[in-house]
N, CA, C and O atoms as a Tripos MOL2 file, in Angstrom:
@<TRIPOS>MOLECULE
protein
  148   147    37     0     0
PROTEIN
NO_CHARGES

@<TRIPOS>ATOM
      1 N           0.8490   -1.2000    0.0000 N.3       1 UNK1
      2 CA          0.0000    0.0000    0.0000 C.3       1 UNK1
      3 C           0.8840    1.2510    0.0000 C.2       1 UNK1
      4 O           1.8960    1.1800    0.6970 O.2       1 UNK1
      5 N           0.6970    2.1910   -0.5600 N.am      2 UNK2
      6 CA          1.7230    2.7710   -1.2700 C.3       2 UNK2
      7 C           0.7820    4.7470   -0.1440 C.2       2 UNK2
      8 O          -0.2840    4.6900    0.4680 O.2       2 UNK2
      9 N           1.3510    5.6110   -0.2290 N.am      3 UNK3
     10 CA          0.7390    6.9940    0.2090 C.3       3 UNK3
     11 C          -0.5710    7.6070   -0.5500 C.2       3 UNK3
     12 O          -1.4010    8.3670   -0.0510 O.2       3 UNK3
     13 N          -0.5540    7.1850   -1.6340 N.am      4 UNK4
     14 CA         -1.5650    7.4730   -2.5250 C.3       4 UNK4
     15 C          -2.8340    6.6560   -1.8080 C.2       4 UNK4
     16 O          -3.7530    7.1890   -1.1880 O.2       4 UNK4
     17 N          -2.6900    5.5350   -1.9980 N.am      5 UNK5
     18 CA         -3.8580    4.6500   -1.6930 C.3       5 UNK5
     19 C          -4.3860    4.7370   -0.2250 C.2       5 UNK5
     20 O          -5.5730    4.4970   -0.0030 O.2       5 UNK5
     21 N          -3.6450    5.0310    0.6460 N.am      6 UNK6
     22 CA         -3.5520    5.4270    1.9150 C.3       6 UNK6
     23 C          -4.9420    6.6580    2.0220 C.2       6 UNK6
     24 O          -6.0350    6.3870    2.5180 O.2       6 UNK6
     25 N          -4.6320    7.7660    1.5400 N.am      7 UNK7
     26 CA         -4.7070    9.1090    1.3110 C.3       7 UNK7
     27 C          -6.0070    8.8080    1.0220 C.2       7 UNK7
     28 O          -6.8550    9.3320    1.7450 O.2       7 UNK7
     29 N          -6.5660    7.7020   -0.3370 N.am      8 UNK8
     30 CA         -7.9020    7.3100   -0.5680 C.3       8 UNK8
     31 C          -8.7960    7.0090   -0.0790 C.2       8 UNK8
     32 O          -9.9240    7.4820   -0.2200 O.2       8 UNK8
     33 N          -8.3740    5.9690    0.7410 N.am      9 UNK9
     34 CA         -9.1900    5.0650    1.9090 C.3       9 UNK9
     35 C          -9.2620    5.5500    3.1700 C.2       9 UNK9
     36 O          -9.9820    5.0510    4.0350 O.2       9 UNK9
     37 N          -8.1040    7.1060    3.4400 N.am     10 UNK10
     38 CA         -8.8280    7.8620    4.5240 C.3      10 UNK10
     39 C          -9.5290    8.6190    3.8490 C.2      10 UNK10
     40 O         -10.5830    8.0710    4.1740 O.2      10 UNK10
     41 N          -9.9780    9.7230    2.9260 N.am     11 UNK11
     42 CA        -10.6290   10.4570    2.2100 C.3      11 UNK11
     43 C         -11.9980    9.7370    2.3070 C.2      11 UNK11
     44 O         -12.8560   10.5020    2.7470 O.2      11 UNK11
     45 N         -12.3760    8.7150    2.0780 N.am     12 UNK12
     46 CA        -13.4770    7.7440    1.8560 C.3      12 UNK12
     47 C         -13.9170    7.8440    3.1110 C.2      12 UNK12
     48 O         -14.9450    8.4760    3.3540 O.2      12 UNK12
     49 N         -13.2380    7.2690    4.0210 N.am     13 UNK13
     50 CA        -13.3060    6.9780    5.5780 C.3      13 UNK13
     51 C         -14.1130    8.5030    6.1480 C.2      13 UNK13
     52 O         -15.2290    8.6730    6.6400 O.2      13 UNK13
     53 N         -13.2860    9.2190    5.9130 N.am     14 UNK14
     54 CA        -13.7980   10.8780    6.6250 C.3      14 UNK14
     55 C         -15.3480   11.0690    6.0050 C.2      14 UNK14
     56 O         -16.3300   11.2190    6.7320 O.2      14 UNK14
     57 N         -15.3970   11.0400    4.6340 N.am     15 UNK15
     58 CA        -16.8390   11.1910    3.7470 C.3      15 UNK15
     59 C         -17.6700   10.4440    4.3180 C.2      15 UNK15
     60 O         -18.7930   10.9470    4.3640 O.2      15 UNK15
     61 N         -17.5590    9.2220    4.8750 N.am     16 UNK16
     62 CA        -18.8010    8.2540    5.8080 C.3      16 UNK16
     63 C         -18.5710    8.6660    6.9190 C.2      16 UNK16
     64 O         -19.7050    8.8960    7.3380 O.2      16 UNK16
     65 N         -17.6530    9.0130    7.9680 N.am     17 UNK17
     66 CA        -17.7570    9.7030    8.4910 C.3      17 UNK17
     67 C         -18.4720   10.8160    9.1470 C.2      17 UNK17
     68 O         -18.8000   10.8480   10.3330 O.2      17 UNK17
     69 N         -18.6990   11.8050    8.1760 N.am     18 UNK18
     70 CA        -19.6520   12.8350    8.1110 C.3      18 UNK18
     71 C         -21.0260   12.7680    7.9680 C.2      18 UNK18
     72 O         -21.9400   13.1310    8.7090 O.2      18 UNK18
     73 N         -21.0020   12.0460    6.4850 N.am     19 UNK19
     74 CA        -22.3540   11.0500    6.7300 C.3      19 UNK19
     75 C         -23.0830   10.5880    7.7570 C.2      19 UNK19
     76 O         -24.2260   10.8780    8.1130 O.2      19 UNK19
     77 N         -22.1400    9.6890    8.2810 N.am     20 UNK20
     78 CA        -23.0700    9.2770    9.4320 C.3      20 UNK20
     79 C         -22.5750    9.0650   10.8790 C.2      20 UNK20
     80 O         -22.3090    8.2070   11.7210 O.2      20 UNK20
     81 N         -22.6380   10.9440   10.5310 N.am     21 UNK21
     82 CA        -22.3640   11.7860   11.6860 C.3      21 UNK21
     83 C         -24.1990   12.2780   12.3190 C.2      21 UNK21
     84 O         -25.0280   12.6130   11.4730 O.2      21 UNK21
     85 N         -24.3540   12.2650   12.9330 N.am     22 UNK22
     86 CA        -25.5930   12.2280   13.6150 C.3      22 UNK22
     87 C         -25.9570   14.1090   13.2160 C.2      22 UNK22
     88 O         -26.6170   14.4860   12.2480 O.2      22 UNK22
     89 N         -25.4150   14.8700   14.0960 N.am     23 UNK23
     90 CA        -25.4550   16.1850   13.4690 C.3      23 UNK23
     91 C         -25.2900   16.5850   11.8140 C.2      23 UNK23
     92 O         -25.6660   17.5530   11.1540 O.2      23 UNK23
     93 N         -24.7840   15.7530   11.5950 N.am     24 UNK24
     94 CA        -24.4430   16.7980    9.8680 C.3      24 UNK24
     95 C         -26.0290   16.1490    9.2350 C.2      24 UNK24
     96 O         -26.3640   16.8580    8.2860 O.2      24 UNK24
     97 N         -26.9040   15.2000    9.4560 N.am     25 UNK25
     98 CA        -27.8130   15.2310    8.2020 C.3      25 UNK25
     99 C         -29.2720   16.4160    8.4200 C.2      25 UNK25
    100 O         -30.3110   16.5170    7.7670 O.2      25 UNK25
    101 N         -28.6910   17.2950    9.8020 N.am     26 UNK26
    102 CA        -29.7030   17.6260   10.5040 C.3      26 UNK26
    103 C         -29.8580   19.2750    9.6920 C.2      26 UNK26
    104 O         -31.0440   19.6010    9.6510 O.2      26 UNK26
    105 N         -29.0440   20.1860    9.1510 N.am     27 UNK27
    106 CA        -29.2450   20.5880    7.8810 C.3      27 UNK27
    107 C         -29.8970   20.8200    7.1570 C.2      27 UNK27
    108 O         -30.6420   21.7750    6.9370 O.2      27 UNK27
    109 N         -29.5940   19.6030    6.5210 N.am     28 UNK28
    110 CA        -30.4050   19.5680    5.0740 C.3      28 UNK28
    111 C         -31.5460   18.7150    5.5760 C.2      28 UNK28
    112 O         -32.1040   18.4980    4.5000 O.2      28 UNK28
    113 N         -32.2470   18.1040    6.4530 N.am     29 UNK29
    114 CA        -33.3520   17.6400    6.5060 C.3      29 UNK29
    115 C         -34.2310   19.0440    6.9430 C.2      29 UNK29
    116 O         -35.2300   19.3610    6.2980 O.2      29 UNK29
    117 N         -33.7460   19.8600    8.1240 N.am     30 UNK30
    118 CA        -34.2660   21.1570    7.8400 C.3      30 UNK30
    119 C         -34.7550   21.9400    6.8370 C.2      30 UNK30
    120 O         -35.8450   22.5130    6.8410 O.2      30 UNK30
    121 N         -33.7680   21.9580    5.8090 N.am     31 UNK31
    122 CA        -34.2520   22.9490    5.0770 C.3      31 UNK31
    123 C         -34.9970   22.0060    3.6670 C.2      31 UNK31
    124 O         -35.4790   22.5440    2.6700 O.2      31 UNK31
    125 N         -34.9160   20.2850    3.9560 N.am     32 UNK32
    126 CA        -35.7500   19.7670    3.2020 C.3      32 UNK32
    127 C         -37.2030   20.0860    3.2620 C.2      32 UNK32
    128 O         -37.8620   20.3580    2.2590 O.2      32 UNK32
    129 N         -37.9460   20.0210    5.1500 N.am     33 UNK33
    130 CA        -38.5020   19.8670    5.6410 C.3      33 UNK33
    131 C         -39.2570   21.5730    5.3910 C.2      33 UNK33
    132 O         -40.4210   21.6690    5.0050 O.2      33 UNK33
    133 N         -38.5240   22.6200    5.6340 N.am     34 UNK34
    134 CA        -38.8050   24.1170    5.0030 C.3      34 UNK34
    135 C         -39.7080   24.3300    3.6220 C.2      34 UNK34
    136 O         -40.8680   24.6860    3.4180 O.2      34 UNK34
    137 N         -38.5440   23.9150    2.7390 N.am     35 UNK35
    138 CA        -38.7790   23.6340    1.2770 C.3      35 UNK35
    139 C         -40.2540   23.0940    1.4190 C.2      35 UNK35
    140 O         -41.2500   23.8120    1.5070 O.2      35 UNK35
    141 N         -40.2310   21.3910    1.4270 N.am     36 UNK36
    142 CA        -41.7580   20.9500    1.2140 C.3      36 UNK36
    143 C         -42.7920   21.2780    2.1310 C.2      36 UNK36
    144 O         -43.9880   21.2540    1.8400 O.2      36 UNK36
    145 N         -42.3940   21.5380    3.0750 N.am     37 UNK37
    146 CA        -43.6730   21.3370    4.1840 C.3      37 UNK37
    147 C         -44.1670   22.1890    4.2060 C.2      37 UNK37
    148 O         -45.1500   22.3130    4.9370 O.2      37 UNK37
@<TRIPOS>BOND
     1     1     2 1
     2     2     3 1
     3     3     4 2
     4     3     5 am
     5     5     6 1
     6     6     7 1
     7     7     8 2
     8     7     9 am
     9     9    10 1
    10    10    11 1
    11    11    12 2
    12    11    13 am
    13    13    14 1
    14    14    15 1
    15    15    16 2
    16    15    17 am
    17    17    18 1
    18    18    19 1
    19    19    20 2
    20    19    21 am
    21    21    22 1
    22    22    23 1
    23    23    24 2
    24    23    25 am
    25    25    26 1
    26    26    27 1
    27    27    28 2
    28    27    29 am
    29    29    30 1
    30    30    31 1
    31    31    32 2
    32    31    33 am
    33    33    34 1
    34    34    35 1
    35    35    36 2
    36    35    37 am
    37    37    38 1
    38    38    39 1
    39    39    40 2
    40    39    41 am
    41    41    42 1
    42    42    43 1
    43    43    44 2
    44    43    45 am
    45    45    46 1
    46    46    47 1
    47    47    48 2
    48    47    49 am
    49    49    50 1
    50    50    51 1
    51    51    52 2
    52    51    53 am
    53    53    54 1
    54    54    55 1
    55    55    56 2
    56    55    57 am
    57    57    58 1
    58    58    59 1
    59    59    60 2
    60    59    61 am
    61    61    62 1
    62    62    63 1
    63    63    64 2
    64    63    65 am
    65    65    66 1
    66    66    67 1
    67    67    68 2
    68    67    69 am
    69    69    70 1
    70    70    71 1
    71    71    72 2
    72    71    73 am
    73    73    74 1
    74    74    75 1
    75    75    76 2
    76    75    77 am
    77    77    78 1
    78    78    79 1
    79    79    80 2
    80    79    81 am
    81    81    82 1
    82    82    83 1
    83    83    84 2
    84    83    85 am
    85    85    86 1
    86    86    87 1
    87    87    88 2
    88    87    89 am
    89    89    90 1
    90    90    91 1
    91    91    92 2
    92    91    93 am
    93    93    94 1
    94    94    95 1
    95    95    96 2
    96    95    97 am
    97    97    98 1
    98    98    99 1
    99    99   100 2
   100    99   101 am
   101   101   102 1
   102   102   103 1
   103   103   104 2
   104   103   105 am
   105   105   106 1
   106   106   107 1
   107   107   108 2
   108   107   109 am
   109   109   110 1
   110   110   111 1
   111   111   112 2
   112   111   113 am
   113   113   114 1
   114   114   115 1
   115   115   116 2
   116   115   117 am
   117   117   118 1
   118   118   119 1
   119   119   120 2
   120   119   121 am
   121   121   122 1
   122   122   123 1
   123   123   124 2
   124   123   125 am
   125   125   126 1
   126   126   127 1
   127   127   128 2
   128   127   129 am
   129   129   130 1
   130   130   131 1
   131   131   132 2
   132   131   133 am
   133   133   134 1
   134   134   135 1
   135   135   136 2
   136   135   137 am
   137   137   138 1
   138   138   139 1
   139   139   140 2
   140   139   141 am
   141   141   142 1
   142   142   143 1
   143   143   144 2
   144   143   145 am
   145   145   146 1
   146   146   147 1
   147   147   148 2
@<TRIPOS>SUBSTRUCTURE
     1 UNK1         2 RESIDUE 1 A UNK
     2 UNK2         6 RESIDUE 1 A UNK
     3 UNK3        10 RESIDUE 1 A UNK
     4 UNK4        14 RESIDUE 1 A UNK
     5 UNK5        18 RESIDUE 1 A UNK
     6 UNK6        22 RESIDUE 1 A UNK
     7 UNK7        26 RESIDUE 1 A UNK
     8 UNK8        30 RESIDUE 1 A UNK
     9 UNK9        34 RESIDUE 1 A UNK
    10 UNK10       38 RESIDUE 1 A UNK
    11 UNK11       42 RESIDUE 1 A UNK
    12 UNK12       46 RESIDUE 1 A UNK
    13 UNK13       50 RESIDUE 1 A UNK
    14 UNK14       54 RESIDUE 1 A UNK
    15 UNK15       58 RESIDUE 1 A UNK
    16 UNK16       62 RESIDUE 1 A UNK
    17 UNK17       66 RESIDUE 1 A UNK
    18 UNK18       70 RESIDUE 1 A UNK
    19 UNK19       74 RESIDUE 1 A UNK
    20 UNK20       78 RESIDUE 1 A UNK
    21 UNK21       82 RESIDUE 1 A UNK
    22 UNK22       86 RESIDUE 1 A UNK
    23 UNK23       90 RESIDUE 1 A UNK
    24 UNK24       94 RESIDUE 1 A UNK
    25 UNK25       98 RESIDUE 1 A UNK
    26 UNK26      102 RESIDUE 1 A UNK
    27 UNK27      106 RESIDUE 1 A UNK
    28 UNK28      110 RESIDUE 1 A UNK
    29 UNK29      114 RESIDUE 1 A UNK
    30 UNK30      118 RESIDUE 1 A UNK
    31 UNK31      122 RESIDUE 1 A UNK
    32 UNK32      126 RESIDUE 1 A UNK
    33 UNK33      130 RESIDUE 1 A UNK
    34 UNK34      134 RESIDUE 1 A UNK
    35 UNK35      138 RESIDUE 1 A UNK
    36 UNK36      142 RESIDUE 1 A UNK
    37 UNK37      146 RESIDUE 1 A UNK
């Protein structure tokens, strides 16, 4: 496994991460919830 590939599979890692981060989908379900409702 070389620095490159490294670099990938944390990049990936952080992006799910955030995802399913309890606070971050709370946002955009707000302003989903704005929008349609």
């Amino acid at each position: 496994m070389n620095a490159h590939e490294l670099d990938t599979i944390i990049a990936k890692r952080r992006t799910f991460a955030i995802i399913a981060h309890p606070d971050a989908g709370k946002t955009t379900l707000t302003e989903k919830l704005l929008l349609f409702g």
